[in-house]
C-alpha positions as protocol buffer text, in pm:
chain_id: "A"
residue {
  index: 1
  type: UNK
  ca { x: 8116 y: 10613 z: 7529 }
}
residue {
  index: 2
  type: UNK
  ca { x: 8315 y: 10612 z: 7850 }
}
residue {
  index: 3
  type: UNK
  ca { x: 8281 y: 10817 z: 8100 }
}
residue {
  index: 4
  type: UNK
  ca { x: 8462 y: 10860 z: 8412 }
}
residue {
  index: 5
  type: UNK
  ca { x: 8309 y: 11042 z: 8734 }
}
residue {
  index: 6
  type: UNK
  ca { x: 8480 y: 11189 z: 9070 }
}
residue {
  index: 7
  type: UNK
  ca { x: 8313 y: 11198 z: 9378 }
}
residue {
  index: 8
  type: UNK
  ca { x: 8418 y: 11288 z: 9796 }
}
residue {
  index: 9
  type: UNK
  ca { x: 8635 y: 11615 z: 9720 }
}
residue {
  index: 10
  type: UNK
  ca { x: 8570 y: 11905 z: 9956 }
}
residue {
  index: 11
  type: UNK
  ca { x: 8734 y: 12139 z: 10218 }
}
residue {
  index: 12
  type: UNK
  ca { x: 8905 y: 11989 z: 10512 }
}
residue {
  index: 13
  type: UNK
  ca { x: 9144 y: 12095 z: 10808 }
}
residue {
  index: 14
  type: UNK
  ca { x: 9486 y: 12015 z: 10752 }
}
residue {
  index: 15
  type: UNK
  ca { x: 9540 y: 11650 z: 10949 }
}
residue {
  index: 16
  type: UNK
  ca { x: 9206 y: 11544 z: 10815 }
}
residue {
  index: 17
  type: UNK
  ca { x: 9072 y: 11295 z: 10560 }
}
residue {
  index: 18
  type: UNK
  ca { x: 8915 y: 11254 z: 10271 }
}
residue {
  index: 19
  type: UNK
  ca { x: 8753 y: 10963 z: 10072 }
}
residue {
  index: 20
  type: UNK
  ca { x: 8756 y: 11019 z: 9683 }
}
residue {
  index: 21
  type: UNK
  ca { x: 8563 y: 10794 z: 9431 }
}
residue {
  index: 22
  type: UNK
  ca { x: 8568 y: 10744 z: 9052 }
}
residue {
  index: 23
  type: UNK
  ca { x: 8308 y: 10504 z: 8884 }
}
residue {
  index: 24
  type: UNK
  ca { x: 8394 y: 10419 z: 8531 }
}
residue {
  index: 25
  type: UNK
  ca { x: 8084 y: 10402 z: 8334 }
}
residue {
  index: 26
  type: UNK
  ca { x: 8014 y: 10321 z: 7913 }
}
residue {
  index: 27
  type: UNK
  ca { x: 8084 y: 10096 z: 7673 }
}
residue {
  index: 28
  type: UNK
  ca { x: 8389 y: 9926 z: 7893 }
}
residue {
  index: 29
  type: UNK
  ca { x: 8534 y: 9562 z: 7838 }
}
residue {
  index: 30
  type: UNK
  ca { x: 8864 y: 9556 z: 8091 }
}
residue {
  index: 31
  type: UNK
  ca { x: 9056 y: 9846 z: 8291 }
}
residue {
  index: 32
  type: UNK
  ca { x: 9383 y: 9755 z: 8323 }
}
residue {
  index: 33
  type: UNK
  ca { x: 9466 y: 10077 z: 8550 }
}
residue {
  index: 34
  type: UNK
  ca { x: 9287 y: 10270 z: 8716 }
}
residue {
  index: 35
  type: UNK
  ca { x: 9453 y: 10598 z: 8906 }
}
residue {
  index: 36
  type: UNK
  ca { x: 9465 y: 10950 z: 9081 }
}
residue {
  index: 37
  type: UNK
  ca { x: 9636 y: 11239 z: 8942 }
}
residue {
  index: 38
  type: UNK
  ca { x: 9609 y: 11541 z: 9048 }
}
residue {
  index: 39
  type: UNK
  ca { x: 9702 y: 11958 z: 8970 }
}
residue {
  index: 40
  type: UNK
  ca { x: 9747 y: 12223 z: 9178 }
}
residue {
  index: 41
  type: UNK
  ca { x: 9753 y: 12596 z: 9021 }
}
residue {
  index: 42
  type: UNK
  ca { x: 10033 y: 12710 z: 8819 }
}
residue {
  index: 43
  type: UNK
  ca { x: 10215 y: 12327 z: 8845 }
}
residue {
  index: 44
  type: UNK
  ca { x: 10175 y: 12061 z: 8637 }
}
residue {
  index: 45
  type: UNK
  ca { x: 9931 y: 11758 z: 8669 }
}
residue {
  index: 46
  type: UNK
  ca { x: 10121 y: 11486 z: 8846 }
}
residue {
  index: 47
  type: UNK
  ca { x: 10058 y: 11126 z: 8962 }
}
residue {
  index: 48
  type: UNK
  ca { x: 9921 y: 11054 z: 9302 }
}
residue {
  index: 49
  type: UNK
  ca { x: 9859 y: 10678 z: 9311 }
}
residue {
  index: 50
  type: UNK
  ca { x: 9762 y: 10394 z: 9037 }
}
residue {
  index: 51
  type: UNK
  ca { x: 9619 y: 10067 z: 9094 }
}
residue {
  index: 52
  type: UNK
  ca { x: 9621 y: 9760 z: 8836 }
}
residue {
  index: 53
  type: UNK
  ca { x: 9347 y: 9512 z: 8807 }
}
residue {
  index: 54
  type: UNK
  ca { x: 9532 y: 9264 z: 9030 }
}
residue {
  index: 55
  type: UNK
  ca { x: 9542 y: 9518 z: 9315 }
}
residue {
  index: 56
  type: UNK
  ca { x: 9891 y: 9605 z: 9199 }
}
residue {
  index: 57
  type: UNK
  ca { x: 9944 y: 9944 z: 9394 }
}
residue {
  index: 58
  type: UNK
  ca { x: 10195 y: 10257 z: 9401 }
}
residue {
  index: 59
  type: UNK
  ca { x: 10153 y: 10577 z: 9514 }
}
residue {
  index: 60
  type: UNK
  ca { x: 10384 y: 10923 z: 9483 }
}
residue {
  index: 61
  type: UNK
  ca { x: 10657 y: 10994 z: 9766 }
}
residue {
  index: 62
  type: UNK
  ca { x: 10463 y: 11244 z: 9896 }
}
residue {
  index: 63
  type: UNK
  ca { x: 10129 y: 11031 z: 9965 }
}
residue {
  index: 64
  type: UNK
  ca { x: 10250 y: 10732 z: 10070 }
}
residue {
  index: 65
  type: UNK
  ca { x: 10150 y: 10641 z: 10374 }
}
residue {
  index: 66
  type: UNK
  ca { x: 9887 y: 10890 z: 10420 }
}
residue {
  index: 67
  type: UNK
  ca { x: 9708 y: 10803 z: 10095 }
}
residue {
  index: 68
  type: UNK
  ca { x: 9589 y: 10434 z: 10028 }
}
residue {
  index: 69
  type: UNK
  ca { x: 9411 y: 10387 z: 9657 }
}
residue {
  index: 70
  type: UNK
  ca { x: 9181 y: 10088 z: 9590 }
}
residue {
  index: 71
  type: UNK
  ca { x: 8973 y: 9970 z: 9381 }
}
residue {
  index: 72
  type: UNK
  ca { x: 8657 y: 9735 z: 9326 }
}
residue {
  index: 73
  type: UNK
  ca { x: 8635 y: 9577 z: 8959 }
}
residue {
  index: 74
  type: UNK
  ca { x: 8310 y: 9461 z: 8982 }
}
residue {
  index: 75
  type: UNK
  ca { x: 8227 y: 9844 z: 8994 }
}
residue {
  index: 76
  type: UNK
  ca { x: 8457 y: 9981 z: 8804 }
}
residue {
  index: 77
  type: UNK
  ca { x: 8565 y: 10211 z: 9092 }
}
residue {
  index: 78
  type: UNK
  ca { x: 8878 y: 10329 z: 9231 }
}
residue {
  index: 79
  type: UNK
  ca { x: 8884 y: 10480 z: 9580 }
}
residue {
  index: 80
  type: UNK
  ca { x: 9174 y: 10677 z: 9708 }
}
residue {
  index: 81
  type: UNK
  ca { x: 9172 y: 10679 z: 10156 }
}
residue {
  index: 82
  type: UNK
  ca { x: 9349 y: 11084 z: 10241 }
}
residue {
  index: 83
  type: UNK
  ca { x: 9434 y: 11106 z: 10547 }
}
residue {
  index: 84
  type: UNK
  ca { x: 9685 y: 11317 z: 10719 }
}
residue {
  index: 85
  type: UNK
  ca { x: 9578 y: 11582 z: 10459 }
}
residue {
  index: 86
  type: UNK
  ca { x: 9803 y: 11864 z: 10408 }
}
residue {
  index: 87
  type: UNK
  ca { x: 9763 y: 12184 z: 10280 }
}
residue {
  index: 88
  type: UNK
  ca { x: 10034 y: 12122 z: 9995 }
}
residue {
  index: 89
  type: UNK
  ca { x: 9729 y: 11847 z: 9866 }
}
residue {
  index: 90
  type: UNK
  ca { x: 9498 y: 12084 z: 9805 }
}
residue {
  index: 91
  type: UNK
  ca { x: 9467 y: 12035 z: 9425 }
}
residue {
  index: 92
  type: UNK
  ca { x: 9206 y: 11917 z: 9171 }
}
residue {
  index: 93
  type: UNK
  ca { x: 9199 y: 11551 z: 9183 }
}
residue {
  index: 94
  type: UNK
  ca { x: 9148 y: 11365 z: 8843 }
}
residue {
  index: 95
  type: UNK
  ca { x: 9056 y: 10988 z: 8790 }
}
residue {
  index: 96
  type: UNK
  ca { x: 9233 y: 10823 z: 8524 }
}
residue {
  index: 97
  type: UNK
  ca { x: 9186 y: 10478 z: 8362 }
}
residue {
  index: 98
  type: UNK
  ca { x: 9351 y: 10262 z: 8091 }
}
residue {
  index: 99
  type: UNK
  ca { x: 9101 y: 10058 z: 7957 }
}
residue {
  index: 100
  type: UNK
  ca { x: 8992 y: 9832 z: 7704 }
}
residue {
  index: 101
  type: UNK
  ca { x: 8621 y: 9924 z: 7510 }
}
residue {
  index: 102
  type: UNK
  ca { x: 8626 y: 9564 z: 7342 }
}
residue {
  index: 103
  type: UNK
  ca { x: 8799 y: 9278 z: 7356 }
}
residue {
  index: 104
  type: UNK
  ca { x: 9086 y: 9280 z: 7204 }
}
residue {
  index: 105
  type: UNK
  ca { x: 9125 y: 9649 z: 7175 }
}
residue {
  index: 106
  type: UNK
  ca { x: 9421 y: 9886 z: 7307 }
}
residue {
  index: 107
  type: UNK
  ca { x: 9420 y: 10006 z: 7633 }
}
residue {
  index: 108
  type: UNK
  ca { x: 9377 y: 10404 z: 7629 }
}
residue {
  index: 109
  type: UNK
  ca { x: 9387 y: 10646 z: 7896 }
}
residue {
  index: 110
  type: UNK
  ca { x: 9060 y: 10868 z: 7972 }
}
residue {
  index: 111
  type: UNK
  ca { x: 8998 y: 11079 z: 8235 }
}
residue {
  index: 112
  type: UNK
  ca { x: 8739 y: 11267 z: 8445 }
}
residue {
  index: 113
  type: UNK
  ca { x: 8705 y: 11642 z: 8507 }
}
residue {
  index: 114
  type: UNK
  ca { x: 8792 y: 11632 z: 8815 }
}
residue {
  index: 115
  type: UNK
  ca { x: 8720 y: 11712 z: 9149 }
}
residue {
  index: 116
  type: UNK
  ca { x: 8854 y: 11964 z: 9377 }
}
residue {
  index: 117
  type: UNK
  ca { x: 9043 y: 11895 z: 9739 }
}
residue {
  index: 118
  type: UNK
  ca { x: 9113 y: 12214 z: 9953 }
}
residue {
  index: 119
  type: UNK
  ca { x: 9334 y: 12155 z: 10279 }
}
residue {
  index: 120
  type: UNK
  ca { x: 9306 y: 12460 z: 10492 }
}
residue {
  index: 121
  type: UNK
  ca { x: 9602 y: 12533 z: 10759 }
}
């Protein structure tokens, strides 16, 4: 079993910051990739930033340079820094990971349920 957990969402004032967790947990050999999505109502879940296990790191137009994602293999956790927040961020924030459950195995995407960011103006 794998399971992946968010942590750190909340309310904030717009120009604030947030600091958003996930900790991959389970039966787990190697994450690849290891990411934020996330989906605000009545629009479709989109990509917010994704980090490889080299520290590889890109992030959507509209985060970058407010959002930094990172990561820390040892725990199987990815981070993702908000600063600057917006209102328009206000969405539920989902972890996402491509990962391995045994050696030699496919990489497959899983996901956790979420967490929810609310930017007030």
């Amino acid at each position: 079993q794998v399971q992946l957990v968010e942590s750190g969402g909340g309310l904030v004032q717009a120009g604030g910051s947030l600091r958003l967790s996930c900790a991959a947990s389970g039966s787990i050999f190697s994450i690849n990739r290891m990411g934020w999505y996330r989906q605000a109502p009545g629009k479709q879940r989109e990509l917010v930033a994704v980090i490889t296990n080299v520290g590889s790191a890109n992030s959507a137009d509209s985060v970058k340079g407010r959002f930094t994602i990172s990561r820390d293999n040892a725990k199987n956790t990815v981070y993702l820094q908000m600063n600057s927040l917006k209102p328009e961020d206000t969405a539920v924030y989902f972890c996402n990971a491509a990962l391995q459950r045994y050696s030699g195995g496919v990489f497959l995407d899983y996901w956790g349920r979420g967490t929810q960011v609310t930017v007030s103006s």
